[in-house]
C-alpha positions as CSV (number, residue, x, y, z in Angstrom):
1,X,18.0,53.1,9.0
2,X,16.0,55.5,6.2
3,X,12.7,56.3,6.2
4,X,10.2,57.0,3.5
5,X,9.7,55.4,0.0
6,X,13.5,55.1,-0.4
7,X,13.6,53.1,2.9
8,X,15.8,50.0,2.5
9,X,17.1,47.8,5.4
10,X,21.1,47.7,5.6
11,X,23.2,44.7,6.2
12,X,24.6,47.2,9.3
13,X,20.7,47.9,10.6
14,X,20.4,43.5,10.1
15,X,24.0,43.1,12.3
16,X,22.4,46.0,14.5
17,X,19.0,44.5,15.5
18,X,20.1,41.1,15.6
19,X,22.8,42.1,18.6
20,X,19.5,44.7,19.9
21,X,17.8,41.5,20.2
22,X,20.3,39.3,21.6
23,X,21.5,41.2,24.2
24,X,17.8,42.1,25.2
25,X,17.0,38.4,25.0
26,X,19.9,37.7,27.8
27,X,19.3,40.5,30.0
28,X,22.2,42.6,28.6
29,X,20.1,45.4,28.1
30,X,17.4,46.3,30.5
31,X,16.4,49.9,29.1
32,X,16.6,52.1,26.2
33,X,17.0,56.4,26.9
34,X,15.3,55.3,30.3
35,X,12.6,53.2,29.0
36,X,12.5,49.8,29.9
37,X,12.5,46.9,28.1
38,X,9.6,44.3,28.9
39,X,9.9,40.7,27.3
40,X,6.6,39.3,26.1
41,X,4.9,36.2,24.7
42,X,2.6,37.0,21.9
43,X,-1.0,36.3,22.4
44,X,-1.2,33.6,20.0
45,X,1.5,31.4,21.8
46,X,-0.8,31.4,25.3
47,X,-3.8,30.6,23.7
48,X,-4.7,27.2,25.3
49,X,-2.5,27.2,28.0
């Protein structure tokens, strides 16, 4: 992934944060460099409830 004014999003950064997502999505990945990953609902969706 680039930074800066020349930043453009790559069909490999897409592929790359699609299976990012999916594997934190089913517990695949718990942590990242030691940090872990919390799942959240944003606060709109529990508004109500």
């Amino acid at each position: 992934m680039n930074y800066g004014n020349k930043s453009i999003l790559t069909k490999e950064d897409k592929r790359d944060l699609k299976l990012l997502y999916q594997k934190a999505w089913n517990r695949e990945l718990t942590s990242i460099n030691n940090t872990p990953i919390y799942l959240v609902k944003p606060f709109h969706t529990a508004v109500g409830t």
